[in-house]
ZAGU-896187 format. One record per residue (C-alpha): residue in one letter; x, y, z. Coordinates in steps of 0.001 Angstrom, whole numbers, padded with zeros to 6 digits, always signed. Layout:
aXYZ;...
//
This chain:
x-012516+027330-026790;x-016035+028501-025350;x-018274+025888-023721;x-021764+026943-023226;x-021761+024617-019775;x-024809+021731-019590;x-024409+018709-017294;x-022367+016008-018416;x-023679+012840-019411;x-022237+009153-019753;x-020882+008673-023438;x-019051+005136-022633;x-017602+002712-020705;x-014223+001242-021327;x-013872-002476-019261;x-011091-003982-019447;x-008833-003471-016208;x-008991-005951-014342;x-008301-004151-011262;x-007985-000112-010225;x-008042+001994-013098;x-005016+004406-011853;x-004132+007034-015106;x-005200+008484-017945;x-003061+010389-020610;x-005036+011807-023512;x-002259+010799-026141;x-003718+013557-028960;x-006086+012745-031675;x-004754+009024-031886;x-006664+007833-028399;x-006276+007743-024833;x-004237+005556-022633;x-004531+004250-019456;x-003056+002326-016170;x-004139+000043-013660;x-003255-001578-010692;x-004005-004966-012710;x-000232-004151-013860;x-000806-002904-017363;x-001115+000087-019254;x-004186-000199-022099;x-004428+001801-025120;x-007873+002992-026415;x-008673+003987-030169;x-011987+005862-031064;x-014681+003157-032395;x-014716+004455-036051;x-017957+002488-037026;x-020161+004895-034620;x-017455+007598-033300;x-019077+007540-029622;x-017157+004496-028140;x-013445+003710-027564;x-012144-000145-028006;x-009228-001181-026923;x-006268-001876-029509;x-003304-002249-027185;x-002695-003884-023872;x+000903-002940-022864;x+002674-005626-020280;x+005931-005223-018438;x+005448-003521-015213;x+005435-005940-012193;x+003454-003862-009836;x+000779-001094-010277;x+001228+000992-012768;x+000778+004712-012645;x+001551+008400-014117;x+001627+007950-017853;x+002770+010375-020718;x+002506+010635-024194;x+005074+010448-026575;x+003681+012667-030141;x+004821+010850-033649;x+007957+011546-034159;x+010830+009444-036679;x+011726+007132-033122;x+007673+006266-032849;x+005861+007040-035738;x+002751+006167-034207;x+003709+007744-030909;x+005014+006461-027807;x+003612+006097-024061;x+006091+006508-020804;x+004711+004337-017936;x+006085+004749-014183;x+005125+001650-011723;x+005479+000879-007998;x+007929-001017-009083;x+010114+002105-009136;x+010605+001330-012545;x+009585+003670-015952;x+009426+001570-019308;x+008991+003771-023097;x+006593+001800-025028;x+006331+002063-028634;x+002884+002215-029501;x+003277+000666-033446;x+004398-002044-031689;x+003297-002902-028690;x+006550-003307-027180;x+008660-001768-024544;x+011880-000129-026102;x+013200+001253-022565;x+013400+000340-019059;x+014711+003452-016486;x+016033+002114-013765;x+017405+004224-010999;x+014248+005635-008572;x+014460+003431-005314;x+010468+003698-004698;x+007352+003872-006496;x+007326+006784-009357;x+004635+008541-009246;x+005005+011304-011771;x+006329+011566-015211;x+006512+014674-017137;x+008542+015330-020903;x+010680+018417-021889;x+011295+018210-025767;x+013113+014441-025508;x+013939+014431-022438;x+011881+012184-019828;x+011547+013579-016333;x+010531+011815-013151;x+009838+012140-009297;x+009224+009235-006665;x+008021+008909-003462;x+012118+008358-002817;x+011877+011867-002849;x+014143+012873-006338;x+013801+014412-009159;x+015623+012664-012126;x+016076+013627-015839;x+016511+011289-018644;x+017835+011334-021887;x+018763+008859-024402;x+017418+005892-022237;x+019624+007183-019397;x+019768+008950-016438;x+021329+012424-017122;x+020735+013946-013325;x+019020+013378-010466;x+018458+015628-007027;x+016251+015441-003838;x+013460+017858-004748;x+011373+017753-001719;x+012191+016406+002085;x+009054+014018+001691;x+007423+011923-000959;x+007057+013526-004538;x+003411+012377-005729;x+003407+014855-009001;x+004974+016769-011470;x+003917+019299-014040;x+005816+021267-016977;x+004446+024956-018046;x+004598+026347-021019;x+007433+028558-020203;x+009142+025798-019287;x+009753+025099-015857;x+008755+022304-013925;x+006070+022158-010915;x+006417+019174-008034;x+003893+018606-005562;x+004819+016139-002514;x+003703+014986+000911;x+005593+017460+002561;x+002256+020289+001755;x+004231+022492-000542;x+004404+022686-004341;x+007719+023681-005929;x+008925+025827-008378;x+011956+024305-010826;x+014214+025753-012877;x+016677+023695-014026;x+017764+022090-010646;x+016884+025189-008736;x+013642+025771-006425;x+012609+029401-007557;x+009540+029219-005254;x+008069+026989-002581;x+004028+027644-002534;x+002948+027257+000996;x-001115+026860+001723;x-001696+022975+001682;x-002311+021708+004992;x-001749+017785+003731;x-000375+016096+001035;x-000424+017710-002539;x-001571+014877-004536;x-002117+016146-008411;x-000910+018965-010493;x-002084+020606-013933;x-001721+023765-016081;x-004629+025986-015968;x-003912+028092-019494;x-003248+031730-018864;x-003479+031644-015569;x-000821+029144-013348;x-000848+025997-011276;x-004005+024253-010101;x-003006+021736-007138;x-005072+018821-005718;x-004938+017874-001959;x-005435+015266+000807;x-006954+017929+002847;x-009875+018189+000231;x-009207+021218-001506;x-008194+022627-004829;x-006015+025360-005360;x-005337+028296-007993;x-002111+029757-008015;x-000170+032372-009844;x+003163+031789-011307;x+004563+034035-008810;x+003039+031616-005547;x+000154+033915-004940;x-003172+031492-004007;x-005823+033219-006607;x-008672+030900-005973;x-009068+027796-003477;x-012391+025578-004709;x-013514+022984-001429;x-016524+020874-002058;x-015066+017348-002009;x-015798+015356+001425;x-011881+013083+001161;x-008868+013201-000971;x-008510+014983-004022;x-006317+012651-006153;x-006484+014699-009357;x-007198+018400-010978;x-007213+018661-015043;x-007705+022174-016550;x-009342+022689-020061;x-008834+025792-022448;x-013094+026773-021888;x-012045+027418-018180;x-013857+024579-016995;x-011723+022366-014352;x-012436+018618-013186;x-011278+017027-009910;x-011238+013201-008541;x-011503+012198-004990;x-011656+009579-002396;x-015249+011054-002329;x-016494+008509-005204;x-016854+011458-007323;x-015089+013805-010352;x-016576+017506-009743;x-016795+019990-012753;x-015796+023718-011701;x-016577+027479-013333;x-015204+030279-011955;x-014460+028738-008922;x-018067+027290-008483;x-018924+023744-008497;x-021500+023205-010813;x-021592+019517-011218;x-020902+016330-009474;x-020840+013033-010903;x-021044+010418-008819;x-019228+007036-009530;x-019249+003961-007930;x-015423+004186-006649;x-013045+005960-005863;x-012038+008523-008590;x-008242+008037-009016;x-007928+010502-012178;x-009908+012833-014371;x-009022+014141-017369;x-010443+016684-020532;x-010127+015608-024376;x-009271+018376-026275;x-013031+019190-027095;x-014160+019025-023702;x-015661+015835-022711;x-013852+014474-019776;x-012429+010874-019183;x-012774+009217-015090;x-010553+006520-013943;x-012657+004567-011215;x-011387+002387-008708;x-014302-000682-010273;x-011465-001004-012661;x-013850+001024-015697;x-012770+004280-017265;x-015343+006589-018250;x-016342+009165-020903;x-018465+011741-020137;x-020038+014143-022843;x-021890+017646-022816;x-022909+016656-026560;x-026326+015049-027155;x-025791+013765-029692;x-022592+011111-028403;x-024829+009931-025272;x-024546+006317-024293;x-028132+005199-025558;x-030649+004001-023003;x-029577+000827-022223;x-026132+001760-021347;x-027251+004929-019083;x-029898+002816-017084;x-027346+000238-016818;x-024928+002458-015006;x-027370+003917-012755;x-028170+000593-011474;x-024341-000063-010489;x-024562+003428-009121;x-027761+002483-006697;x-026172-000687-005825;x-022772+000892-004870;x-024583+003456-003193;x-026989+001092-001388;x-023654-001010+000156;x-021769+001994+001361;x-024834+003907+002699;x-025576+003922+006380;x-028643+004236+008134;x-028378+004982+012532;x-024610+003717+011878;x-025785+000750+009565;x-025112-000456+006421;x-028311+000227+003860;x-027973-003013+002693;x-027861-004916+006011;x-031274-003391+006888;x-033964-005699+006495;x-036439-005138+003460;x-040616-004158+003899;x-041209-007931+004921;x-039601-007054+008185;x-043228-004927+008869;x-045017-008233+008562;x-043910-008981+011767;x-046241-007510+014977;x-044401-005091+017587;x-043874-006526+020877;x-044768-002953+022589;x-046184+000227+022409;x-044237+002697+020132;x-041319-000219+019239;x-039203+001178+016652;x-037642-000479+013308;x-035922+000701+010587;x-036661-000647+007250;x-035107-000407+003518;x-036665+001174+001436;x-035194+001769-002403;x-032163+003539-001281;x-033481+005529+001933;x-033788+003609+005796;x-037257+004712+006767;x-038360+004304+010931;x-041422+002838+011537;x-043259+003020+015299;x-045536-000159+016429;x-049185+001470+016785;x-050294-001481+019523;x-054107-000023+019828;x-054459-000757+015859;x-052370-003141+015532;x-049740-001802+012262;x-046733-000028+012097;x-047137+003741+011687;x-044290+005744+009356;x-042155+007921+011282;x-039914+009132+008311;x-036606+008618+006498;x-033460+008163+008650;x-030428+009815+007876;x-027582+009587+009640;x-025980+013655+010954;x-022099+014349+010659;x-021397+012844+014087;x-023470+009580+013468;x-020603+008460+010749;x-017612+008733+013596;x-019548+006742+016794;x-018701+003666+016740;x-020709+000348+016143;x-021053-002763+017758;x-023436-005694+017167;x-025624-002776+015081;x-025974-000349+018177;x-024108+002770+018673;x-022167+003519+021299;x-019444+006533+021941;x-017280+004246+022993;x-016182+000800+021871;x-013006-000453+023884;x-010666-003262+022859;x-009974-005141+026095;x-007436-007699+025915;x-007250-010063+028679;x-004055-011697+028166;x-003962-015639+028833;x-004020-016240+025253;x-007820-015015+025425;x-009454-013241+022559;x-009736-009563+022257;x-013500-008883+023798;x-014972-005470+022765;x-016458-002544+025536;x-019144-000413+024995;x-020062+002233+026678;x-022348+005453+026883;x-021336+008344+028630;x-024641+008853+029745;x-024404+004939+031231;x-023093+004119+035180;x-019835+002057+034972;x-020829+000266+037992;x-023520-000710+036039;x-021898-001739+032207;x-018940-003236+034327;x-021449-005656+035503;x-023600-006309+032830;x-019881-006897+030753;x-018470-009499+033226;x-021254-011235+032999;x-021655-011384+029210;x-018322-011872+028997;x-018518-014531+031630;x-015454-012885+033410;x-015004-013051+037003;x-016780-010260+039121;x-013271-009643+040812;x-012481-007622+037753;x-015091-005297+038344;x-012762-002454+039917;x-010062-002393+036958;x-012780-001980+034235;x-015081+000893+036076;x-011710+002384+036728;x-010817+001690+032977;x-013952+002845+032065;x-013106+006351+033827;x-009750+006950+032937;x-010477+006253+028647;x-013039+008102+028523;x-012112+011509+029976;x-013828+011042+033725;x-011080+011668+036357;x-013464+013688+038365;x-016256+011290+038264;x-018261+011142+041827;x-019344+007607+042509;x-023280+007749+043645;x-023190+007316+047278;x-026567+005239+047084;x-025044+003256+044761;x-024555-000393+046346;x-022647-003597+044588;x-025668-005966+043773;x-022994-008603+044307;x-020823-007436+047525;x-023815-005005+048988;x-020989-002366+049050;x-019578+000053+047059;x-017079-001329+044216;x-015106+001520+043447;x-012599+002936+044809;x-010855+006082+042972;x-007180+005913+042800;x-007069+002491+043545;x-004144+001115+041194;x-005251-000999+038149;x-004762-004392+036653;x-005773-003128+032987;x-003214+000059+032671;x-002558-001281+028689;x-006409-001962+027818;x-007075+001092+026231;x-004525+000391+023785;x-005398-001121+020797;x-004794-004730+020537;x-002533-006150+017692;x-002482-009740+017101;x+000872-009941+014509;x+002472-006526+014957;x+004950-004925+015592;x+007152-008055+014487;x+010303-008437+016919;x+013862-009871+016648;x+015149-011601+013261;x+014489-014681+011563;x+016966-017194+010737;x+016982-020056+008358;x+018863-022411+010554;x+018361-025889+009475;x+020269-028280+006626;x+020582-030967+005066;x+024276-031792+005437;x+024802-034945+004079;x+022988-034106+001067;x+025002-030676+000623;x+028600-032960+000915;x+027233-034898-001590;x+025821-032278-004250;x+029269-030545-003679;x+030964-034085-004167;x+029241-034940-007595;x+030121-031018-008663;x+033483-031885-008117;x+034045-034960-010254;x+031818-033040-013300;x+034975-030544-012771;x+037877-033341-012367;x+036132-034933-015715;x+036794-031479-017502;x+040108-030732-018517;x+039725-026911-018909;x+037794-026574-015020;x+039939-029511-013122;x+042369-026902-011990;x+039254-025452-009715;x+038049-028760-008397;x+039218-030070-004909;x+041924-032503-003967;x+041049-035269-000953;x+042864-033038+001252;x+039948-030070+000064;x+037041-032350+000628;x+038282-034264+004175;x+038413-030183+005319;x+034410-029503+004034;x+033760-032911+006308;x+035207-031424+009284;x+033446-027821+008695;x+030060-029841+008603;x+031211-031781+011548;x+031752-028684+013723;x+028656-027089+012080;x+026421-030571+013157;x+027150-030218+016601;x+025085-027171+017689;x+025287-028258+021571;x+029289-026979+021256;x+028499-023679+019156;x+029788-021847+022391;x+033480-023620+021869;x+033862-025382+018558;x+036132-023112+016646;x+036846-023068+012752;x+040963-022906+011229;x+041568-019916+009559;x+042320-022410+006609;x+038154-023621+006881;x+036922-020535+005963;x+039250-019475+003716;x+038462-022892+001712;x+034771-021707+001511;x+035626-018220+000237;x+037595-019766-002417;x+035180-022351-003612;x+032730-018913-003849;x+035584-016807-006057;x+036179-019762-008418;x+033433-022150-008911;x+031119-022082-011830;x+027759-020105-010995;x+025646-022888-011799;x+027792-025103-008881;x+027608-022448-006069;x+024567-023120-004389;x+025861-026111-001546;x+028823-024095-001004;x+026817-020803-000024;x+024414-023016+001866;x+027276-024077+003373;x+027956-020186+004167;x+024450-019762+005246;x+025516-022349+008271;x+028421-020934+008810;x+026902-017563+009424;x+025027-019013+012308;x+027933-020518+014365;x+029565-017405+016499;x+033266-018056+015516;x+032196-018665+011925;x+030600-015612+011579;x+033545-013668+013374;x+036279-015124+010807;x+033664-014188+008057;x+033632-010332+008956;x+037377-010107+007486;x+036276-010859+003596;x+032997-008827+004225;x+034786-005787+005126;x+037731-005436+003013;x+037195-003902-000607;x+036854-007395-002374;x+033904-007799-000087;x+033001-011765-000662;x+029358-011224+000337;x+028283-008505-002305;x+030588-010099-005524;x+028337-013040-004481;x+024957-011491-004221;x+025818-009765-008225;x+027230-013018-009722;x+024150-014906-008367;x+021758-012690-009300;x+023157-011770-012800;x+020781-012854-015877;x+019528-015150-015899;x+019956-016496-012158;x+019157-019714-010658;x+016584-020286-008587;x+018526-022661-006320;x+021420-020076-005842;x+018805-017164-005345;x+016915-019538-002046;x+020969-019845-000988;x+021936-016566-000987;x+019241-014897+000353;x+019379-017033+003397;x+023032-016062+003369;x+022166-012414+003943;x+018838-013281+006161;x+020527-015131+008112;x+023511-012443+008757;x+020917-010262+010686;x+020527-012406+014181;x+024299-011251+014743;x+024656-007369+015259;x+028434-006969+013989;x+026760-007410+010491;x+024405-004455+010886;x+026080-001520+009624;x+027294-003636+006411;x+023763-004241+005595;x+022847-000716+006316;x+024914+000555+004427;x+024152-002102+001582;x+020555-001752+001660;x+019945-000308-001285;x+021858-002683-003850;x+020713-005722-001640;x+017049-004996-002116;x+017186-004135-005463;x+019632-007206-006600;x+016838-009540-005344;x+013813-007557-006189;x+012720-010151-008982;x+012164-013121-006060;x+008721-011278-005249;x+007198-013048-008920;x+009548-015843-008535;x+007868-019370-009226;x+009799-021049-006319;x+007372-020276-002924;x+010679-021282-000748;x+012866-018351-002884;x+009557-016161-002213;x+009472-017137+001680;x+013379-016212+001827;x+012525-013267+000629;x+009578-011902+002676;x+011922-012870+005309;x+014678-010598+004307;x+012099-007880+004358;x+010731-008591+007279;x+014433-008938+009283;x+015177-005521+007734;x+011945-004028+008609;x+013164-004953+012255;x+016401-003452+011850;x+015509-000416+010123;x+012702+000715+012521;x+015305+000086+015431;x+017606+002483+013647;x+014605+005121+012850;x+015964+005240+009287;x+013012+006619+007042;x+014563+006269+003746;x+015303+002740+004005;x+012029+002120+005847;x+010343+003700+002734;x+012434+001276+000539;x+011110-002002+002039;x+007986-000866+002912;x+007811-000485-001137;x+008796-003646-001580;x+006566-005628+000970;x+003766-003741-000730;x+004728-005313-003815;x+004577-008736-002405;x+001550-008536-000249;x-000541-007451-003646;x+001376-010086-005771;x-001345-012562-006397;x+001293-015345-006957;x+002764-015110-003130;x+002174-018196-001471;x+000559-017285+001542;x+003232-017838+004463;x+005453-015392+002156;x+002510-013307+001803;x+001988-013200+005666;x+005781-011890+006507;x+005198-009126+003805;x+002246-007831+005590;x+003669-008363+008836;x+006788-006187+007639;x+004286-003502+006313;x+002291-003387+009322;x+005436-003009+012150;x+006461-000199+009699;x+003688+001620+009847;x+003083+000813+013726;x+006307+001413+015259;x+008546+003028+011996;x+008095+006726+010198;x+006389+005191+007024;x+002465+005067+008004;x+001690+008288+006270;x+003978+007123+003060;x+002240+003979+003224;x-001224+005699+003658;x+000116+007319-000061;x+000672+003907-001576;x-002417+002907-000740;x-001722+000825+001763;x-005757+000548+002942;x-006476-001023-000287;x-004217-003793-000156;x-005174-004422+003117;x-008912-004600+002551;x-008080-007722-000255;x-005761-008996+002393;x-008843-008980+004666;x-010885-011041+002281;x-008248-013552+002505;x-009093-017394+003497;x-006192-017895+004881;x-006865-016531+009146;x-003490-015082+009613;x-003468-013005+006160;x-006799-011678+007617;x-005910-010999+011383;x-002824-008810+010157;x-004681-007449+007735;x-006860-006221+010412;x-003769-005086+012751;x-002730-002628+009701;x-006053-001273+008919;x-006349-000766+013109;x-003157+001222+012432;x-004123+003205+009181;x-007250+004498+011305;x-005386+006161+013799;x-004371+009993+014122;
//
């Protein structure tokens, strides 16, 4: 199909997302569907009353995170309207079926977010920042491999049949059947997107900003570089035209190689892709998705078209920046009302969308028009501070509990001279002078730097400096963190014993009162032994000598094996004490580590549908609390995976304290696992902390842990470029916006982080 190329034009806007629009599929002639980081996937039909708009018809809910990759199911006797295949950060992929509405499967087995789906004939195929490669059939998981030795972030079948995977690791791969036929090296970051390009091979889109061609055979044909960020998608349409979306705010139409549109959006342009006759659909990060036309005659009419080039000026008005300012922070003509104070004063105005200089003419009295300021390539990477730019802008943290006080400096500038000036701003006492001009010197390159022999203290009449003179501020230059990097554990260590004896009590006459459940109740004997358990665990001041019988903890354990679910919670908070006192804990290892281990048949009986909130909060502490003693490690290591996954649901819980004892478990194994440099399981709860520090139900303390668990992963852990890929910066800048002051100061510790090389 031929397209005699003209510039696309908008044809219409579909709102509804009430966050990120993420994906589109084109699902055929029936409509298009899309995902969101609002959670749902939405399906659009084609407005038959005018045939230019699309309205949505479906809104698709299951997912508890963002949602995704999405495919398209055709008619078939299973979905005679078709079906959708959804993959979420919540590492889950749910079939919908689209007569319906409703999900008809949930594929559970990725232990991260999935982040590309692909089908061959029934068969659903999937890849995951977890780094594997799984194949489904039937509803269930037919085989599964590590494809790639970083995250997978897309996936592609040919024609011929074979299956393309791009992943963090810069390489695309080859697949046939489970074997890797060819690995295409050229990338140089992150391979983000993947598509067909008919009769030709593999287009791949890239962190590093480029877009590739390649053969079948891994030879690069073509590489097409015009985007200024991320490319986070590359579609391919039978005219030979190809679209790309990027970080850049924009979806760029290519010919032959040649870019010879761009159209600008007012977000970040997560996907693009071509309906069959060409017109092109844009998933924006303002939560709209957008149709854009090269026919006339489907044009969004006036109204519509002037209304999106007014969001367009206004988006481009707050992220423009004018001698390192924001546009919009500029003031407006007024400002010129005002008289200079001097000959040839400067200011910088706003003007529409341009910063324009004006100089202060003091003979006639006016401002005179210099011209339009713009800022060059290295304006955007100095630094600011209070709206002046400097190359440098230190953190200085001077301990004491004091806030973090920012540095400037010019190279062109004498330290003697900003060291003075500082201290006094600061009001700081001149005896610190030496450590910051040395300071000064060392972070910015100077080692050789000659002090002026004229130069004279104003304060001391001598000369301050002294090179080689040791320093009080050796750690300045490093970047002050106010939350991060989070360490040892967290314990829940307080109870309510009396009130535990006597839930446990009232249990046990409901099961004397029952004839078929007496035999599991306790005799006086049974209950005089929990008093003397709560005795020893009451008296912390002898936790160094108190001792439990053999026959004490063996009581608990039973009570666990053989009460009814719904009765377990006081004895497992019970356990949760008992974890804390050092020969409790000890005499606990033996049923933890032989194969009827008593911790894990708890964690799947409590958790098993549908589980109670009260023995969820109990359990979790259990576990939580098993970290502060280091015997335990290994076992939850090693159960990591089923632990995580068992109590994955507390993140939407409706109980805040279930939701606290859960950020805490992250956050304890976010401690552990960065101690142990283990990436995979770092990747695992750094998933899940995501998940929580987006969920706009989190009470706020849980909230906090979560972030503080993302942020010593990323600081201190393997995961920041992983997290960087699950768009870490984004959660972050609504963490930012938070009222709450510590949601916003660790906020700002990770973004500190996500900024560095």
């Amino acid at each position: 199909m031929d397209i005699d190329f003209k510039e696309y034009q908008l044809r219409c806007q579909l709102r509804g997302h009430e966050d990120d629009a993420r994906g589109i599929c084109i699902c055929g002639d029936a409509g298009i569907a899309t995902s969101s980081r609002d959670r749902t996937v939405r399906f659009w039909t084609l407005d038959e009353s005018q045939k230019r708009d699309y309205i949505m018809s479906k809104m698709l809910l299951g997912h508890t995170s963002f949602v995704g990759p999405l495919s398209w199911i055709p008619p078939n006797e299973e979905f005679p309207q078709g079906g959708i295949v959804s993959g979420g950060m919540d590492t889950l992929i749910l079939v919908w079926n689209l007569a319906t509405g409703e999900k008809v499967q949930m594929l559970k087995g990725h232990k991260l977010q999935v982040t590309g789906i692909a089908l061959d004939g029934s068969d659903i195929i999937s890849v995951s920042v977890d780094c594997t490669l799984r194949r489904w059939r039937g509803g269930q998981q037919l085989e599964a491999w590590e494809a790639h030795n970083a995250a997978i972030q897309a996936i592609v079948k040919l024609p011929s049949g074979e299956l393309v995977t791009g992943s963090s690791d810069m390489t695309l791969k080859l697949w046939k059947g489970k074997s890797c036929i060819h690995t295409f090296l050229g990338h140089t970051d992150t391979v983000r997107g993947l598509a067909v390009m008919p009769n030709l091979g593999i287009l791949s889109a890239s962190h590093d900003g480029s877009i590739k061609l390649w053969a079948i055979s891994g030879e690069l044909l073509m590489e097409m570089v015009g985007h200024t960020s991320i490319v986070y998608s590359v579609d391919a349409h039978a005219s030979g035209l190809i679209v790309s979306g990027s970080e850049d705010c924009s979806a760029k139409i290519w010919k032959d190689g040649v870019c010879v549109q761009s159209i600008e959006h007012p977000g970040c342009v997560w996907d693009a892709k071509f309906l069959e006759n060409g017109d092109i659909v844009t998933a924006c990060s303002d939560g709209v998705v957008r149709v854009w036309t090269l026919y006339h005659d489907k044009i969004a009419d006036a109204v519509e078209l002037d209304f999106f080039a007014s969001l367009l000026s206004q988006y481009k008005i707050s992220r423009k920046r004018v001698g390192g300012l924001k546009l919009e922070d500029l003031p407006g003509l007024d400002a010129l009302k005002t008289p200079g104070t001097s000959d040839g004063q400067t200011k910088v105005v706003r003007e529409g969308d341009n910063g324009v200089a004006y100089a202060w003419n003091m003979r006639e009295q006016k401002w005179d028009k210099i011209g339009e300021v713009v800022d060059g390539p290295d304006d955007m990477k100095r630094p600011v501070l209070d709206g002046i730019q400097y190359d440098y802008v230190f953190d200085v943290d001077i301990g004491d509990g004091e806030p973090v006080r920012k540095l400037p400096y010019n190279r062109s500038e004498n330290p003697y001279d900003v060291a003075d000036q500082w201290l006094l701003k600061e009001n700081l006492p001149l005896s610190f002078r030496q450590q910051i001009v040395e300071f000064i010197l060392q972070n910015t390159g100077q080692k050789d730097f000659t002090p002026d022999p004229l130069f004279r203290d104003p304060y001391t009449g001598s000369s301050a400096y002294i090179p080689g003179a040791p320093s009080k501020l050796p750690d300045a230059a490093k970047p002050s963190y106010k939350h991060i990097p989070k360490k040892g554990m967290l314990v829940f260590d307080s109870a309510q014993f009396d009130g535990i004896l006597r839930k446990i009590s009232e249990f046990n006459n409901t099961l004397l009162s029952d004839k078929e459940k007496k035999c599991s109740s306790l005799n006086e004997g049974d209950m005089s032994r929990l008093s003397a358990i709560v005795k020893i665990l009451k008296d912390t001041s002898h936790y160094h000598s108190s001792r439990f019988s053999d026959v004490d903890v063996a009581l608990t354990m039973k009570l666990l094996k053989t009460w009814p679910v719904p009765m377990l919670f006081p004895v497992i908070d019970v356990m949760r004490m008992i974890v804390l006192h050092p020969d409790g804990v000890a005499k606990l290892l033996q049923y933890v580590k032989n194969e009827n281990d008593i911790v894990s048949e708890l964690i799947k009986k409590v958790t098993a549908s549908p589980p109670l909130p009260a023995n969820l909060l109990t359990s979790i502490r259990v576990v939580t609390n098993l970290f502060k003693n280091s015997c335990y490690h290994a076992w939850l290591l090693v159960h990591r995976g089923e632990i995580l996954d068992a109590f994955s649901s507390c993140c939407s819980s409706s109980n805040k304290n279930v939701q606290m004892s859960y950020a805490t478990l992250l956050l304890n194994y976010a401690v552990l696992l960065i101690e142990k440099k283990d990436e995979e399981g770092q990747s695992q709860v750094l998933s899940a902390a995501l998940e929580m520090a987006e969920e706009d139900t989190v009470d706020s303390d849980s909230r906090f842990r979560a972030l503080v668990a993302i942020g010593s992963l990323m600081l201190e852990g393997l995961v920041r470029r992983v997290a960087l890929d699950f768009d870490v910066v984004n959660i972050v800048k609504a963490a930012k916006a938070s009222k709450d002051a510590k949601i916003a100061e660790v906020a700002a510790d990770i973004e500190l982080v996500a900024k560095q090389n």
